[in-house]
C-alpha positions as CSV (number, residue, x, y, z in Angstrom):
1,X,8.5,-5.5,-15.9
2,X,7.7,-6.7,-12.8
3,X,3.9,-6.2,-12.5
4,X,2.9,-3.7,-9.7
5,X,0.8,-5.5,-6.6
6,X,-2.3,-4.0,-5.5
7,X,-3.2,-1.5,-2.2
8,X,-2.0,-1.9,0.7
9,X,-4.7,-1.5,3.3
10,X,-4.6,-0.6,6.8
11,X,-4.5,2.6,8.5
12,X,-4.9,4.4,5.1
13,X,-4.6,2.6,1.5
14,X,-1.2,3.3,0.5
15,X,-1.6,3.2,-3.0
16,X,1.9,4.6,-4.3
17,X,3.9,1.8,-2.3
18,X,7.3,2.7,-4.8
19,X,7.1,6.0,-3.8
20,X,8.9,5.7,-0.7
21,X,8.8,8.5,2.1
22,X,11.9,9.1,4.4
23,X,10.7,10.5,7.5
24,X,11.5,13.6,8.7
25,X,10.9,13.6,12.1
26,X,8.0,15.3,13.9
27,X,7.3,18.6,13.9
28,X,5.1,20.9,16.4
29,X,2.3,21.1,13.4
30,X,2.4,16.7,13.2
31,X,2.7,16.3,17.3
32,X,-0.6,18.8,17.5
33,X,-2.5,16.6,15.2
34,X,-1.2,13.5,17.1
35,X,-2.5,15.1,20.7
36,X,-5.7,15.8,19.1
37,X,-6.4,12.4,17.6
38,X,-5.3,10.4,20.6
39,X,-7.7,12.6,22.5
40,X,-10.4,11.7,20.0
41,X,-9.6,8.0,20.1
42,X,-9.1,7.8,24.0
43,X,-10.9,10.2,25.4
44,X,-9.8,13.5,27.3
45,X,-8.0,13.3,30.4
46,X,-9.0,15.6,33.0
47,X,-5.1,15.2,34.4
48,X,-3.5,15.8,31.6
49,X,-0.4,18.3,32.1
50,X,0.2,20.9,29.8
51,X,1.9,19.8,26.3
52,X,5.5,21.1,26.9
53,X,8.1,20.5,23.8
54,X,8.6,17.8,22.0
55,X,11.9,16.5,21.3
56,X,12.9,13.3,19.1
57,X,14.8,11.4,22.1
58,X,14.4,7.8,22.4
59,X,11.4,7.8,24.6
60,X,10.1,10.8,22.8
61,X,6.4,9.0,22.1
62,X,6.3,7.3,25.5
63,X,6.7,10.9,26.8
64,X,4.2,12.1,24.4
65,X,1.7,10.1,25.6
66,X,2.7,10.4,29.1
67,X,2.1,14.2,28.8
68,X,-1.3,13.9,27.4
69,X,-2.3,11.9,30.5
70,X,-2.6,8.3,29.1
71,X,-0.7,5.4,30.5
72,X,1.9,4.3,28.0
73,X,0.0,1.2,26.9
74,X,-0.7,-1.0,24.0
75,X,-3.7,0.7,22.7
76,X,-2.4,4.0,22.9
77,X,0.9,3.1,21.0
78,X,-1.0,1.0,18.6
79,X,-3.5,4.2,18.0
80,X,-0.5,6.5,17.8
81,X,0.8,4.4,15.0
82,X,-1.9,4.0,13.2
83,X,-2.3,7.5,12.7
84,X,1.3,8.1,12.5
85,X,0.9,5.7,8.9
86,X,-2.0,7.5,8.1
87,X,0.4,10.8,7.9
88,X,2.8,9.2,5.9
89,X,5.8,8.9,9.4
90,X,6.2,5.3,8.7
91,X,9.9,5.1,10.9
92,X,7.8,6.6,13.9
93,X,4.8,4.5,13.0
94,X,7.3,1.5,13.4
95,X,8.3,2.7,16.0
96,X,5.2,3.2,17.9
97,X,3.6,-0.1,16.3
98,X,6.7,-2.2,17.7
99,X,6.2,-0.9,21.4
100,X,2.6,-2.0,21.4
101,X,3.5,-4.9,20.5
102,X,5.9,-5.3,22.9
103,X,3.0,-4.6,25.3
104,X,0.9,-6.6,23.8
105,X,1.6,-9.2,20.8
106,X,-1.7,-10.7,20.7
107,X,-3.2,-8.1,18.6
108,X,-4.1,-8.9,15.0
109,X,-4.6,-5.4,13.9
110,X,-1.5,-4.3,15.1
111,X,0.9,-6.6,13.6
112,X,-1.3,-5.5,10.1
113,X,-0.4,-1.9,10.5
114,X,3.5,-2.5,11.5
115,X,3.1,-5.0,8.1
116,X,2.3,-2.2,6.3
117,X,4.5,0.4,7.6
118,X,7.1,-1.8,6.8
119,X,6.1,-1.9,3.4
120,X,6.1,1.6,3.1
121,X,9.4,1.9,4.4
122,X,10.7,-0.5,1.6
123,X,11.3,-3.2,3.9
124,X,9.3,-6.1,2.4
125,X,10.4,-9.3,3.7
126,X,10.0,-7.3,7.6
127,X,6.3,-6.7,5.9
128,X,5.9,-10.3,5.3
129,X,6.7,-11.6,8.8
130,X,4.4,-9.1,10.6
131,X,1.6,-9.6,8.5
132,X,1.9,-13.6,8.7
133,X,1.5,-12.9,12.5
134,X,-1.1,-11.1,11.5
135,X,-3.2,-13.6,9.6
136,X,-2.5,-16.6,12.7
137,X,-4.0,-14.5,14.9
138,X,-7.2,-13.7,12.5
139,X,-7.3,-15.4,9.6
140,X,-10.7,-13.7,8.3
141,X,-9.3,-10.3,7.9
142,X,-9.1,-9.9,3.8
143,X,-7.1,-6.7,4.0
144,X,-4.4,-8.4,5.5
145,X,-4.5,-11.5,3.3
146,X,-4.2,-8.7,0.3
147,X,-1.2,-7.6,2.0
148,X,0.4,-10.2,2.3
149,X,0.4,-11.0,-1.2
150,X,1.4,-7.9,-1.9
151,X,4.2,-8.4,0.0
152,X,5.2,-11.7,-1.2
153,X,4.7,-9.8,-4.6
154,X,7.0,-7.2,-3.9
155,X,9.9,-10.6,-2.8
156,X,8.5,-12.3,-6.2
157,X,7.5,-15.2,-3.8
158,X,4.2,-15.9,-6.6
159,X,3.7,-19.1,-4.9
160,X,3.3,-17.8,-1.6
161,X,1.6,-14.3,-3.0
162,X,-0.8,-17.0,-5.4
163,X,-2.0,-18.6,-2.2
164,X,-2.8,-15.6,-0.2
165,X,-4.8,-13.8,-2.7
166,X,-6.6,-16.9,-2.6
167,X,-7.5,-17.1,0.6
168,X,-8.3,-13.7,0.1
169,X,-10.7,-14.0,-2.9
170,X,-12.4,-16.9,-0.3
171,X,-13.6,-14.3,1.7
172,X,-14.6,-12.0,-0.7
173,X,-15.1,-12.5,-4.2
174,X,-15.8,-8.9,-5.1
175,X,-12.2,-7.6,-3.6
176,X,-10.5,-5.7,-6.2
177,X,-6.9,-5.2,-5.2
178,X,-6.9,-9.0,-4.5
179,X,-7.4,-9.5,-8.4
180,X,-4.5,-7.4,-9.2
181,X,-2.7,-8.9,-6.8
182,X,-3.7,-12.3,-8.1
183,X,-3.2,-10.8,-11.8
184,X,0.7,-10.2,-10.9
185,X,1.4,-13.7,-8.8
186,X,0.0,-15.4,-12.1
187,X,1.8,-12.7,-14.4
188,X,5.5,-13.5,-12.3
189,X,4.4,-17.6,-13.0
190,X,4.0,-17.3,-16.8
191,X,0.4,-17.9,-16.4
192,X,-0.6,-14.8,-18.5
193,X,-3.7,-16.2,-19.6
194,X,-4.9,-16.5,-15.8
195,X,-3.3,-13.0,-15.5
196,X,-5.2,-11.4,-17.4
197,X,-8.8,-13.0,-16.5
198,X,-7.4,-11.4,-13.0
199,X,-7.0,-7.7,-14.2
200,X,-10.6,-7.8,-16.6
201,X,-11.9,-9.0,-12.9
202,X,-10.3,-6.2,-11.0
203,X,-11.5,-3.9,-13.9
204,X,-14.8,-4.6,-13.8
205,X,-15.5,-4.4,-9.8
206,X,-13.4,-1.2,-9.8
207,X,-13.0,0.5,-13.2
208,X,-10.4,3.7,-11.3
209,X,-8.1,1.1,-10.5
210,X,-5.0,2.9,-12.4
211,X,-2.7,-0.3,-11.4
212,X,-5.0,-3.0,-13.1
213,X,-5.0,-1.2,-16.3
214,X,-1.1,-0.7,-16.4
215,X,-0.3,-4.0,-15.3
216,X,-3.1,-5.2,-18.1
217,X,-1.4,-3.1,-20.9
218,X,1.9,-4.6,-20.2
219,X,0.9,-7.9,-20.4
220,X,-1.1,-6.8,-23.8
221,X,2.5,-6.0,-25.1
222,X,3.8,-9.1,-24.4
223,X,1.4,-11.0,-26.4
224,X,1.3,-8.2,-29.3
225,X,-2.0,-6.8,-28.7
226,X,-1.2,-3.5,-29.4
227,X,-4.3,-2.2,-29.9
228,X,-6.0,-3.3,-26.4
229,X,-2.3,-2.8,-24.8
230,X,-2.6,1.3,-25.8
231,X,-6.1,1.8,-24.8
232,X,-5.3,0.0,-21.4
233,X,-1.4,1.9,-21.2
234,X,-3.7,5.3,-22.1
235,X,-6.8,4.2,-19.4
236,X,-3.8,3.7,-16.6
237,X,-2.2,7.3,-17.6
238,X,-5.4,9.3,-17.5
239,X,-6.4,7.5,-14.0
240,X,-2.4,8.4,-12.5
241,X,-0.5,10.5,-14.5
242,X,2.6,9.5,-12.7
243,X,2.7,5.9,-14.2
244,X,3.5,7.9,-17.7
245,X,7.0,8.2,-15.7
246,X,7.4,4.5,-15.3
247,X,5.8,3.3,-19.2
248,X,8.8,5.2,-20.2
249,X,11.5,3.5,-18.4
250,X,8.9,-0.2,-18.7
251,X,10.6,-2.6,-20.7
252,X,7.8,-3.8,-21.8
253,X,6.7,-0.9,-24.0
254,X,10.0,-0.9,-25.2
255,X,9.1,-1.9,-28.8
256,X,7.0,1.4,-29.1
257,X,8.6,3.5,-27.0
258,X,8.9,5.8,-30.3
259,X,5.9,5.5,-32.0
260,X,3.4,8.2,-31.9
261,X,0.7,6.0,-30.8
262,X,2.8,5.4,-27.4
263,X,3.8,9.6,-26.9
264,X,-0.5,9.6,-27.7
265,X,-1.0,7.4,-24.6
266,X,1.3,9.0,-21.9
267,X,-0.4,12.6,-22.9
268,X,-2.5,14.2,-20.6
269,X,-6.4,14.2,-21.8
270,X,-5.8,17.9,-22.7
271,X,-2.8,17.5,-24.7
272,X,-4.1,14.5,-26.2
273,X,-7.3,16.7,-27.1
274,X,-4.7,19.5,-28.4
275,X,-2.9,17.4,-30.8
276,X,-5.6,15.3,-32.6
């Protein structure tokens, strides 16, 4: 199956990047939190009207920010939609991310968090594009050379996702999520050999890493090591019991899918306890 790409860093490390979130809109309880942070951030305003409702018009976070007292610049869109990501609103983080760059596009930090917004909307190849801006403007930031290859990842551009992980390894050998990362370009090459050194790299600086076991156990099944593919498959489980959902429907586990050593694996610790 296609191998699952490592975190994507920013705001906050989305580390569930299938499990897409539709926003909502905001509610009085999210816009509270967003008054309180941007006073944080920016400071208080001692002109600052008093909050009136909120609506979801158009202009609905220039007037947010307006209301607070803050002139509706870069920064202040820019913090809004970082925190915005960090709460899981990526269409208003968009949102507010594209404004400040509109006000601004020579910000490297900003095009990183509208990359990854993107990518937690589902919309990779808009991921890709705003974190190569990203990386022109600073090319030593290694989160968003890790995002980027997780974005290429996601397009199955391995070339492209090969190279970035790269650069980022360059800047920082001890990077975890840029070995899985690297483990998946080299997995969607055929280089499964190279794979694999990449994920018992990953493993080793960062042992919770739930995604470097999984991808490591299918890649065991390819090559019919069964016995290191259900120690890493039950490793993955125990670390994110959500991924049990996903070894089911793997084609890669196919070929045990109905052995008991497989059920064993996608147990929880207690059950697996219960039933030895």
């Amino acid at each position: 199956m296609h191998p699952q790409c490592g975190v994507w860093p920013g705001a906050a490390q989305i580390d569930r990047i299938d499990q897409r979130r539709t926003s909502t809109g905001l509610d009085k309880f999210v816009v509270s939190k967003i008054e309180n942070h941007l006073r944080t951030v920016l400071g208080p305003q001692k002109s600052a009207p008093s909050p009136g409702p909120f609506n979801s018009s158009p202009n609905a976070l220039e007037a947010l920010i307006e209301r607070l007292g803050f002139p509706p610049n870069a920064r202040a869109f820019a913090e809004m939609g970082k925190f915005l990501l960090e709460l899981g609103h990526y269409d208003e983080a968009v949102e507010a991310l594209a404004r400040a760059i509109r006000l601004n596009p020579l910000v490297a930090q900003t095009w990183k968090l509208l990359g990854v917004s993107c990518a937690a909307q589902g919309r990779f190849e808009k991921a890709k594009e705003a974190l190569e801006r990203a990386v022109r403007l600073d090319s030593e930031d290694v989160w968003t050379w890790v995002s980027l290859a997780a974005a290429c990842g996601k397009l199955r551009l391995y070339d492209e996702a090969l190279r970035a992980t790269d650069r980022a390894l360059r800047l920082d050998r001890s990077n975890a999520e840029a070995w899985i990362n690297r483990g998946a370009a080299a997995s969607g090459l055929g280089w499964i050999e190279q794979a694999l050194e990449a994920y018992d790299r990953a493993i080793k600086l960062n042992p919770a890493l739930a995604k470097a076991w999984y991808n490591q156990a299918c890649l065991m099944a390819r090559v019919g090591n069964t016995a290191d593919m259900f120690f890493s498959l039950a490793k993955a489980v125990s670390l994110e019991p959500s991924l049990a959902e996903r070894a089911r429907n793997d084609p890669d586990f196919g070929p045990y899918s109905g052995t008991d050593s497989f059920a064993r694996c996608l147990a929880t610790p207690q059950k697996r306890a219960a039933g030895r």
